[in-house]
N, C-alpha and C positions, 0 to 999 in steps of 0.2 A: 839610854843614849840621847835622852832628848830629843827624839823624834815625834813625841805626840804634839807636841806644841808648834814646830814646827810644820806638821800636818793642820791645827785648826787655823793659825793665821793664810795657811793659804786654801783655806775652806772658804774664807770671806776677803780674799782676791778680787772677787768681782762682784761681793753683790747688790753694791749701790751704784754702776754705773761710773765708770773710771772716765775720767777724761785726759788721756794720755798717750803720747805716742815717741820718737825715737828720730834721730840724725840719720840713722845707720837699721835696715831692716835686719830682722833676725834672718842667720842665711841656713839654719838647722832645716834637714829633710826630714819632712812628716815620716810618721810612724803609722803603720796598716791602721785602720780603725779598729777592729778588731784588739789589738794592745792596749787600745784605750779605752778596754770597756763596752767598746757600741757594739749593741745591739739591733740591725734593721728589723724594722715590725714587716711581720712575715701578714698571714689573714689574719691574725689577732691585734692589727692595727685597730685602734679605738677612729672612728670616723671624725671626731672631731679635731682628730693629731695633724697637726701642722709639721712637724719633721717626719726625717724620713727614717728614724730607729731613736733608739734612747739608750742612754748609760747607765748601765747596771753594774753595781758593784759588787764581786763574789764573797761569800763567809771569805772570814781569814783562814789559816790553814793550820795553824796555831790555837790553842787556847787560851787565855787571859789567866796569869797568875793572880793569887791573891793579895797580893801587894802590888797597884801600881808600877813601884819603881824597879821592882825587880826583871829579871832580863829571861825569857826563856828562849832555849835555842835548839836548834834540831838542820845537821848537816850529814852529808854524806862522808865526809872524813875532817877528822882534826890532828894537828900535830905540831909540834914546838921549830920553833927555825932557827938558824945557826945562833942568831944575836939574843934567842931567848922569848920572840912574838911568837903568836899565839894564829895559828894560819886554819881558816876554815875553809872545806872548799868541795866540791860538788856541787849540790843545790842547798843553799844554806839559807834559814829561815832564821829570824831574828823577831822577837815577839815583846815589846815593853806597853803594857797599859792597851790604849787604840791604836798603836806605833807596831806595825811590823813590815818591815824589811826583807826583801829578798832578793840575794845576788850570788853569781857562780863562785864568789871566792869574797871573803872578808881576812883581813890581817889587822891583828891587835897587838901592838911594839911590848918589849915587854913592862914597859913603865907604868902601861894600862891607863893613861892620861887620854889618849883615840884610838881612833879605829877606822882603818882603810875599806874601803867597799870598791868594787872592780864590777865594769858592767857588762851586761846588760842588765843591770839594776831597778826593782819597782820596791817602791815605799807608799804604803797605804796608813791612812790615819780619816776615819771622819769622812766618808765621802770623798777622800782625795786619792788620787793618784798619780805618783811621779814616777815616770821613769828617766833615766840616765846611764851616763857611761863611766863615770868616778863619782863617790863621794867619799866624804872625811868626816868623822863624829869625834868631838870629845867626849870623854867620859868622866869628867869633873865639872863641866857646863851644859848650857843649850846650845852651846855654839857646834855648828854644821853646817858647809858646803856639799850640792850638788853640783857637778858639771853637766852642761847637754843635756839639762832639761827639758822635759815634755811634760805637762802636766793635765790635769781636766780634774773640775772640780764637777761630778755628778749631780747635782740637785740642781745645781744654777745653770748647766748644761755650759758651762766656759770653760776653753781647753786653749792651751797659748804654749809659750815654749820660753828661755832663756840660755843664754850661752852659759851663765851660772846662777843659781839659787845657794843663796847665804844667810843664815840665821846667825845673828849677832849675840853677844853675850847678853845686852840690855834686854835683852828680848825681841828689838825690831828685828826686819826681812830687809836684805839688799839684793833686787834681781837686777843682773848685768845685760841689757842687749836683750828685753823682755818682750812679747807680744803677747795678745789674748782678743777672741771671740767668743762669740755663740750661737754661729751657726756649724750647721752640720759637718761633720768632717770632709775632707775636701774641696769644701765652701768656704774659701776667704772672700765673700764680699766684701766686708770690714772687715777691720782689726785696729788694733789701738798699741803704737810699737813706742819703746823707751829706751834711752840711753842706761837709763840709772833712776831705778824705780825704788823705794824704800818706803816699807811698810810699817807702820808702829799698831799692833793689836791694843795694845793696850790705851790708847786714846782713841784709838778707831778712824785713823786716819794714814795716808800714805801722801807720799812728794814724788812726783817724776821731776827732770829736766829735759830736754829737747826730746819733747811728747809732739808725735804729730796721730792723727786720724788717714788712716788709708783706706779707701774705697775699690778693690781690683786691684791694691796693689800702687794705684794714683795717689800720694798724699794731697789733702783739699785745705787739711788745718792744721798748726803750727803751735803749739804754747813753748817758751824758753822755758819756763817754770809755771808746777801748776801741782796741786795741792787739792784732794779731795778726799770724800768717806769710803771705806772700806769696808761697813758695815753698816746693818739697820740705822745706826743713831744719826742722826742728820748731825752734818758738819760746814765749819764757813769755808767757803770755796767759789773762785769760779762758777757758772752756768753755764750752757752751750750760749754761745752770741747767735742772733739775727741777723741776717744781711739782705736789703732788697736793695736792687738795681732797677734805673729808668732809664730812659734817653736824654735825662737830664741831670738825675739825682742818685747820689749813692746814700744810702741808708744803714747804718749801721748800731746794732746795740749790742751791749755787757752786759748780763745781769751779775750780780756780786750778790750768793746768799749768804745771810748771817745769824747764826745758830744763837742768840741770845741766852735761852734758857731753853728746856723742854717744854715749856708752856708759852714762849714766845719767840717769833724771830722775827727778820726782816729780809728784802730782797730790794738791791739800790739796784737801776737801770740807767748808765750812759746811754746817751743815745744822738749819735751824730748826724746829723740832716744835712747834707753838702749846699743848699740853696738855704738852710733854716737856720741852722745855727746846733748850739748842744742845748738837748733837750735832755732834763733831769728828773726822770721817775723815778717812784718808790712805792712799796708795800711795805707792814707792819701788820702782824697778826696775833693774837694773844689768847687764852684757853684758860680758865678758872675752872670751880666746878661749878658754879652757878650763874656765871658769865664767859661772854666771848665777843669778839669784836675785829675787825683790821679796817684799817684805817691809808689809802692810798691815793695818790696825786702824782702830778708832774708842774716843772716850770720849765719855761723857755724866757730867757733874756733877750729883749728885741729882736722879735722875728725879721728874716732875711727877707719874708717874702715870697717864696719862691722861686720857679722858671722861670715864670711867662712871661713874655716883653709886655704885653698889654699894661697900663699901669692903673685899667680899669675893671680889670679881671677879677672874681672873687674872691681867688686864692689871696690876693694883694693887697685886701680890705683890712688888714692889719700890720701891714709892715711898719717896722720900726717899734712895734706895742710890744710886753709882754703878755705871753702866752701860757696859762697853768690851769687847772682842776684838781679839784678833790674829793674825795668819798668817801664818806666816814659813815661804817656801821657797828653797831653794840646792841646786843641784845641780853637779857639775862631776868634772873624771877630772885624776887625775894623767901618765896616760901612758894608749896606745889599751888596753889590759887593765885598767888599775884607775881606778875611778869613786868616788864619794861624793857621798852626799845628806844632806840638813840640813832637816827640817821642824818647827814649833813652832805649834800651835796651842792658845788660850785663850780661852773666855770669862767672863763675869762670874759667867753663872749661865746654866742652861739653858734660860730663856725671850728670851734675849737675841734670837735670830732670830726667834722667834713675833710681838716686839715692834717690831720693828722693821726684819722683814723680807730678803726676797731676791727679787731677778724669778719673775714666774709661781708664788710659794706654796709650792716647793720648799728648805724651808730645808733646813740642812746635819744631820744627826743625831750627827755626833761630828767634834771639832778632833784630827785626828792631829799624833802626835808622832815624830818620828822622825831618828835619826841613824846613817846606812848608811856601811859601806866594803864594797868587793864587786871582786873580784880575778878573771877569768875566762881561764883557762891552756886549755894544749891537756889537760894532765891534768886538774888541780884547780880547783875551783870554791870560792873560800873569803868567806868574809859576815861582817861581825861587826856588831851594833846594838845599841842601844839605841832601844826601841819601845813606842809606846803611845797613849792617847788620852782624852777626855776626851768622855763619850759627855752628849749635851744633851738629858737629860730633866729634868721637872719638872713633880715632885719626884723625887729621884733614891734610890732605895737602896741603902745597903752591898750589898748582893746582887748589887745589878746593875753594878755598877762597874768596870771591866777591870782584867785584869790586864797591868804593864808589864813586858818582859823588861829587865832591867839588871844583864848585857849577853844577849844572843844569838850564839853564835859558833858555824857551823856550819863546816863542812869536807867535802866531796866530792869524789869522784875514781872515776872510771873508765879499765880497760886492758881492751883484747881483745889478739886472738894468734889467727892466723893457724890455720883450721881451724874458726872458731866459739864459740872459748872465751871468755870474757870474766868479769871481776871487778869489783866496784863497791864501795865504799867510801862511809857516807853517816854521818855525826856530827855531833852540834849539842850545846852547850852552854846551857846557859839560867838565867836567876836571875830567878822569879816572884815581883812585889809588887805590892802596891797597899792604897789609902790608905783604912783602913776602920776601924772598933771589931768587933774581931773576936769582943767577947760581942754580938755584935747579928745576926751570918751561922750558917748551919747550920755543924755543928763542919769537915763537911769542906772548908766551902767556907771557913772560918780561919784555912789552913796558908798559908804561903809556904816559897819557898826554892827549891835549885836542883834541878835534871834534868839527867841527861845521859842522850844516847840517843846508841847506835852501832847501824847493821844495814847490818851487813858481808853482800855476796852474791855468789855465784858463779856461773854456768850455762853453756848451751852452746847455740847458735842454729843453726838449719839451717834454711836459707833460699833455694827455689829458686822460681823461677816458679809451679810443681806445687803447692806444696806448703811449712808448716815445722811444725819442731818444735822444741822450748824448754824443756828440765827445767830449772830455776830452784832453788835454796836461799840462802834468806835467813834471818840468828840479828837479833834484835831481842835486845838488853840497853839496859836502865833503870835508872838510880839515882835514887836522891831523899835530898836531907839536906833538913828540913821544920822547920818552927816554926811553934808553935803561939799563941805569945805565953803570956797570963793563961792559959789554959781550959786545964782540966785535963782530960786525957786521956789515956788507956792507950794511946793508936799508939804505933806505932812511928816516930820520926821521920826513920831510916834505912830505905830501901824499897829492894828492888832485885828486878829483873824479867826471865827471860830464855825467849823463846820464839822456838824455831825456825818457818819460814813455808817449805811446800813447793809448788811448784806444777808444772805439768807444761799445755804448752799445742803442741796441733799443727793443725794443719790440710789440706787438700786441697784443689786449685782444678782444675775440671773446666771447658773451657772451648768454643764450637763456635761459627760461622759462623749470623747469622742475618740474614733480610731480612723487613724490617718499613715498610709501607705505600710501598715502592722506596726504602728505603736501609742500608743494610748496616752492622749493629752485631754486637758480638760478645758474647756471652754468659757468664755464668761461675755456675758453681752450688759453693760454698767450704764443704761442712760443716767444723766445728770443735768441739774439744771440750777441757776445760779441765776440771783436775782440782789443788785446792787443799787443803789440812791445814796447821789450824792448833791446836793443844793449846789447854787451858783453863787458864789461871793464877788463881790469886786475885789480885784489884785491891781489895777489896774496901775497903782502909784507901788508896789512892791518891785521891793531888788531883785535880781536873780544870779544868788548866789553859788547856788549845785543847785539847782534842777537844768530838767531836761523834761522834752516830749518823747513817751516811750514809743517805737513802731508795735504796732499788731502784730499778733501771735497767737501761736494757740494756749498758751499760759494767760495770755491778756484776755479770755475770754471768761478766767474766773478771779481777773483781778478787780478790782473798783477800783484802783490807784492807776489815773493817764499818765502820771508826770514820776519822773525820778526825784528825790531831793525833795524839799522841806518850803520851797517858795513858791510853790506851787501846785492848788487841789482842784483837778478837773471836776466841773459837773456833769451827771453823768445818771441818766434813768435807765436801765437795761436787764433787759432779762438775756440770759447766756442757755443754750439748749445744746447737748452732745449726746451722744454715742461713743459706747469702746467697746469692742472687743480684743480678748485678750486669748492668745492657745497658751498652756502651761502644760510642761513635761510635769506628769504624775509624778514620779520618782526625785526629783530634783527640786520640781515647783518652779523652775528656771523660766523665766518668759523669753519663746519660740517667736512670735509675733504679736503685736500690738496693731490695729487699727482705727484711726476716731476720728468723726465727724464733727464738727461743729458752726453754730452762727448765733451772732447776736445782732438782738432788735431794740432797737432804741426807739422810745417815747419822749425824749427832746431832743431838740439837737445841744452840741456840745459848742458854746459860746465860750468857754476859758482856752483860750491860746496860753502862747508864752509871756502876750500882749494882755493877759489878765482882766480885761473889761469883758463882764456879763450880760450887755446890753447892745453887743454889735459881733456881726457875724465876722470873716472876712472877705477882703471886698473881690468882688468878682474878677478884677484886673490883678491880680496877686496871682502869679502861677497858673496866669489861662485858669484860674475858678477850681484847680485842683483844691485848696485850702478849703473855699467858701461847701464843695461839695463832700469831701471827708468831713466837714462839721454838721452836714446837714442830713446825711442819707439814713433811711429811716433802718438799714441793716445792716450789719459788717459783712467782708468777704466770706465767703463759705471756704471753712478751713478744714484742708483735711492733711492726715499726717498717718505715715507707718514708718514700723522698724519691724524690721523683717532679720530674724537670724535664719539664715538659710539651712546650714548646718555648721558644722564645728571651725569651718574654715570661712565663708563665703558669710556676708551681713549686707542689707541694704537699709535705706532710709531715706524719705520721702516727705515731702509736705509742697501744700500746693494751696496760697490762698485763690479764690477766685470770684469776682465781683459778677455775681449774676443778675445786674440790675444792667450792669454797661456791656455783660457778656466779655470782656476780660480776664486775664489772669494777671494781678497784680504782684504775687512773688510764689516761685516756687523754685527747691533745690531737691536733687537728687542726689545719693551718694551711693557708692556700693564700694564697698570694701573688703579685701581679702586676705587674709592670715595664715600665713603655714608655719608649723610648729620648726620647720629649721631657718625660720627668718626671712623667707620673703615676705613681700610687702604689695599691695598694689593698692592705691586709691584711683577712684573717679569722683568726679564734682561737675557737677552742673548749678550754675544759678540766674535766674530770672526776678530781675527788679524792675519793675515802673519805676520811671524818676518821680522824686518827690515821695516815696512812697514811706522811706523811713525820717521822720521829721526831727528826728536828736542831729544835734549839732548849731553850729553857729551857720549861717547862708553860705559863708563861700566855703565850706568844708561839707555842704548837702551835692551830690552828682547831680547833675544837668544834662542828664541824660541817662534813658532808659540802658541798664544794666544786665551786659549779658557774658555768664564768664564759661570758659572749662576751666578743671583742673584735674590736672593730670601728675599722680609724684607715684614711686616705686622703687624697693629694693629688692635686689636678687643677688644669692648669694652661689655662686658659682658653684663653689666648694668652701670648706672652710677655711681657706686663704683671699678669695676675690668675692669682695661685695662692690655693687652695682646700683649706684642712687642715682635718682634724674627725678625732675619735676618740670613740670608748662603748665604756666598760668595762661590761657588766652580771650584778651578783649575784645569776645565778636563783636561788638556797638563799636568799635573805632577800629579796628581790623590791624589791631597791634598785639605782640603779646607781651606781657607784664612780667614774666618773670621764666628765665628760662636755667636751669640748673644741672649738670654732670657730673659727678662725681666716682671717682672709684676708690674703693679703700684694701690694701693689697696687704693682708697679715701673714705673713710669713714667719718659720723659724728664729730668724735672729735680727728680724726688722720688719719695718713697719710702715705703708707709705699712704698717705692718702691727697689725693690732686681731684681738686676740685675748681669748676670752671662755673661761674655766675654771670650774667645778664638780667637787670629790672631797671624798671621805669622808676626813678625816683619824682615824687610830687613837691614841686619846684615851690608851691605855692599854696595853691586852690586845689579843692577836688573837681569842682564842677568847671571846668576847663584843663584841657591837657596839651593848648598850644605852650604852656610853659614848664611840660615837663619836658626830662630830659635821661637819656639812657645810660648807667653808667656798667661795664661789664668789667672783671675780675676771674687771675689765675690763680689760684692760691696751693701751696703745694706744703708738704709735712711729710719730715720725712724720721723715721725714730731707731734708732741704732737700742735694739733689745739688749739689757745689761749695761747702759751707757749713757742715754737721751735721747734728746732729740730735736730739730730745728724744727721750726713753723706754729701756728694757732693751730689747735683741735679742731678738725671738723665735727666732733662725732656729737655733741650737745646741739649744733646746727644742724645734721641730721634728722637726728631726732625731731625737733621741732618742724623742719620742711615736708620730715614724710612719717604723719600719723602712724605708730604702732609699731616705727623701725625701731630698734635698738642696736645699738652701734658696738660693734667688739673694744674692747679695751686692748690697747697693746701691750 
């Protein structure tokens, strides 16, 4: 009878989210739930079920013959009628393939061309289920009408209704006066109603006309015509649009996907700004097997400007310009050892994101650049790029501009040998530019040109259980060929730099049997000592291309390397002395806790700044003598540090340097955190900084003033419908708080809501002043119709990142 087919087109009715709805509501009275299969979860509710029953589909009642297309039938009486049809009737069952039918009375004319069905009618096929109150089958095609349809597709959990369902000869579906959801019966929060709905299985796509979206029953959205998938395969169609509203500005976007291939599509974005103008976005995405990439942007045509009457307002620093960016990534390997990447990022101007945005307030602070090839051997490790970026402030100056390497070509390699011995090989090439008036930057910060660094190293490991020990020599050599452009200057523009790095690192592990509150861990107490020398060079006519000064740590107390980066080798005489112990679960070997002491003592002081001269301290007027007295003190803070797993749920950690020469504590942070296996979440943070105390950065990006934070973020998850995020950043030292965040995400049966409410300090400028920051606070709401879409940005990767260890539910 054509009924199987019939049954799979309206199996994938709904399972790519339909965006459609109707002139005219469907005005059919629901049918018990119960008729449709539902089932309430009685105690055998699974705890993590978000509905309140599920649809279960019973055996047929019938058997499957062994042909497909043949028909088997089983009625309470049958008998011929005046004209010569074929009348079935009591409870008659109709059985073809997955297709069986059941209704009080069928009549077959006697042409046998169709066959009338009378209701209360259910036709089962595939997880589907329709019932009705007429249907008509041919029996020479596929073609079949139901009338007063009710239907529910099982798997996808959608059940909707139509004044008629019609299978057409070509194969497509035309439903007449159609709706459909996916929440629970009873529950029309949504639904998605149509005039004239027409489904084609075999392209995998359907057409409504006068489709609207209803909410309670409220229609909110409106398509005359709209066109989407009906199945797995992605198809070109419409998006849900965006809409944000101000007291100024109405906002509005489209997205338009386009299915290009299975291995590539595209999504174009209108987007109308009522004070801006039309702003035109776009994505393009593409999939090979050994490459991948998508490539997106926007442009604006003379910006409007905005609101604000001000006509010295920020917003308004670009009117009249055009406004565009773009991002372009590709990544891909030529064979399983060598890979390459491709990134290009640009924008117009560095208010481009402030004007216009990114979810939750987070714009981007610089569009990388970059072009990698990267070769990874059992020996050698070899890299070559071209890199860089375009950092998005504004106003921006020369000063602060990056530098791009073109090209970077490094080369590494490591060999051991049997016994301990081992050599290493590390070399990089570099050509430093960037796009500046170099009479407008300090002289040293003027130079371009190329570097090359080699530090070749040799040493010898011994390494037992007990115990190791590690004499290490490493030669650092530097060149530099430099240009200065215009500016006249006496450097040299030929540099070159060579200092050996010796270090020496052993240690002992003492180890015994312990039992603690009845369970048995084993202990280990590791003193270790670490003894580095490194000579003073003069840097003092040296560029500073990537370095950095690193801050103290307790890693920095077995490094010999002060500086980050290549332009820069602190001198440095120091022996490094610690303690650890360690509790390990016997059974697991899992480390329980860790705690370690350490300090280091210096036999010179450290005359290499970032200032590079090995012959002058600095001066006592620099930072009230903070500087001249971290270069000169004959000991580092005493650092100590734990991690504390409490038990399976409950962790803390700890570190605290403290200067016992001044009787201060120059930084310590506390944390404790907590984990439970159905998803809450809770952090604490505490942090203490001296000003001055971390010396990376440029001056106006170091704080200028003592640093004192809480933080405080957590999720809770109510049940498995309501989670519960919130975070406080608070700046006791200026008695503001920095970041304050709300969030609830509400997962439900057949939708999905998450409203999330933001407040932070953004930094206007400088770090070390904060009379020119300024607050900016945000609502942001997301709302997802399950089986459908949805409007707004995802919270749930912001989540994640705000509150350590949360993991955010997927709708």
């Amino acid at each position: 009878m054509g009924k199987r087919h019939a049954g799979a087109a309206m199996a994938v009715l709904i399972t790519s989210g339909l965006t459609l709805g109707a002139q005219q509501a469907v005005a059919l009275e629901p049918l018990p739930a119960w008729q449709m299969d539902w089932h309430p979860w009685s105690e055998d509710r699974p705890a993590e079920a978000l509905c309140r029953g599920v649809y279960v589909m019973p055996a047929y009642r019938l058997p499957a013959t062994d042909d497909p297309e043949q028909v088997r039938t089983e009625s309470d009486s049958a008998h011929y009628g005046e004209d010569g049809e074929t009348i079935l009737g009591g409870e008659v069952i109709l059985r073809r393939g997955e297709t069986q039918l059941e209704s009080p009375r069928v009549n077959v004319p006697s042409s046998r061309e169709q066959a009338f069905a009378e209701g209360p009618l259910a036709l089962r096929d595939q997880n589907l289920l329709v019932r009705g109150q007429a249907a008509e089958f041919s029996l020479v095609s596929d073609a079949a009408s139901i009338d007063t349809a009710h239907y529910v597709i099982h798997d996808q959990r959608l059940r909707g209704n139509a004044l008629q369902l019609a299978r057409l000869e070509d194969g497509r579906y035309r439903l007449t006066s159609a709706n459909f959801t996916t929440c629970d019966p009873g529950d029309d929060l949504w639904r998605l109603v149509t005039n004239d709905l027409v489904l084609d299985r075999e392209s995998g796509f359907g057409t409504a006309r006068h489709a609207r979206l209803e909410l309670g029953r409220v229609p909110v959205f409106y398509w005359p015509w709209v066109r989407f998938p009906i199945d797995d395969r992605r198809q070109t169609g419409f998006l849900w649009p965006s809409l944000g509203i101000s007291s100024d500005a109405l906002d509005y976007a489209q997205p338009f996907y386009w299915n290009i291939a299975p291995n590539h599509d595209a999504t174009i974005t209108p987007r109308w700004i009522t004070d801006r103008g039309l702003l035109l976005g776009g994505e393009y995405r593409y999939l090979f097997p050994t490459d991948a990439g998508q490539v997106e942007g926007a442009y604006l045509s003379s910006d409007g400007g905005g609101s604000s009457d001000d006509p010295n307002d920020a917003s308004r620093r670009y009117e009249g310009e055009d406004r565009w960016y773009i991002d372009y990534q590709h990544t891909g390997r030529f064979d399983a050892r060598t890979r390459y990447d491709l990134r290009y990022g640009a924008a117009s101007d560095g208010r481009y994101f402030d004007d216009y945005g990114s979810v939750f307030g987070d714009d981007p602070t610089n569009m990388p650049r970059l072009a990698r090839l990267n070769y990874r051997g059992d020996v050698w490790n070899l890299d070559a790029r071209a890199q860089g970026f375009q950092r998005l402030d504004d106003p921006l100056r020369d000063r602060d501009k990056p530098f791009y390497r073109l090209p970077g070509l490094t080369a590494d390699a490591r060999w051991s040998q049997a016994g301990g011995f081992y050599q290493q090989w590390r070399s990089n090439y570099t050509y430093f530019w960037r796009d500046v008036d170099r009479n407008n930057v300090p002289l040293r910060e003027a130079a371009v040109g190329s570097r090359v660094h080699l530090s070749p190293a040799t040493g010898w490991r011994f390494d037992e259980s007990w115990g190791h020990l590690e004499p290490r020599v490493e030669w650092l050599a530097t060149a530099y060929d430099l240009d200065y452009g215009d500016r006249d200057t006496d450097r040299d523009t030929g540099l070159t730099r060579n200092v050996p790095v010796s270090t020496i690192d052993g240690g002992l592990v003492f180890e015994r049997e312990l039992e603690l509150g009845g369970r048995d861990y084993r202990q280990t107490l590791e003193p270790r000592a670490n003894y580095a020398y490194v000579p003073a060079r003069d840097q003092s006519e040296f560029p500073d291309f990537d370095s950095d000064e690193r801050a103290f740590s307790w890693n920095q107390l077995w490094s010999p390397h002060r500086f980050s980066g290549s332009d820069r080798v602190g001198d440095l005489n120091r022996l490094s002395l610690g303690v650890e112990s360690r509790l390990l679960e016997d059974a697991r070997g899992r480390e329980r806790l860790s705690l370690g002491v350490g300090q280091a003592v210096y036999f010179d002081d450290r005359n290499i700044d970032m200032g590079g001269d090995p012959n002058t301290l600095p001066s006592p007027s620099v930072d009230d003598g903070e500087r001249l007295y971290q270069a000169t003190r004959d000991r580092s803070p005493l650092v100590t540090r734990l991690d504390w797993q409490i038990n399976e749920r409950w962790s803390t950690g700890y570190e605290w340097l403290y200067d016992d020469n001044r009787q201060r504590t120059e930084r310590t942070t506390v944390s404790l955190r907590y984990r439970n296996p159905a998803g809450h979440v809770l952090n604490l943070g505490y942090r203490w900084q001296l000003q001055g105390f971390d010396p990376s950065g440029d001056d106006e990006d170091r704080l200028g003033y003592d640093r004192e934070e809480y933080d405080l973020s957590f999720a809770y998850k109510l049940d498995p419908r309501v989670d519960l995020i919130g975070r406080f950043i608070y700046d006791h030292t200026n008695r503001r708080s920095l970041e304050q965040l709300a969030g609830v995400q509400w997962n439900d049966c057949c939708y999905g809501v998450q409203l999330v409410w933001r407040e932070w300090v953004d930094d206007n400028d400088t770090a070390n002043t904060i009379e020119d920051d300024f607050t900016e606070r945000g609502l942001f709401l997301r709302f997802v119709f399950k089986g459908l879409g949805g409007v707004g940005g995802d919270a749930g990767e912001y989540f994640e990142q705000a509150v350590p260890g949360y993991r955010a539910t997927a709708f």
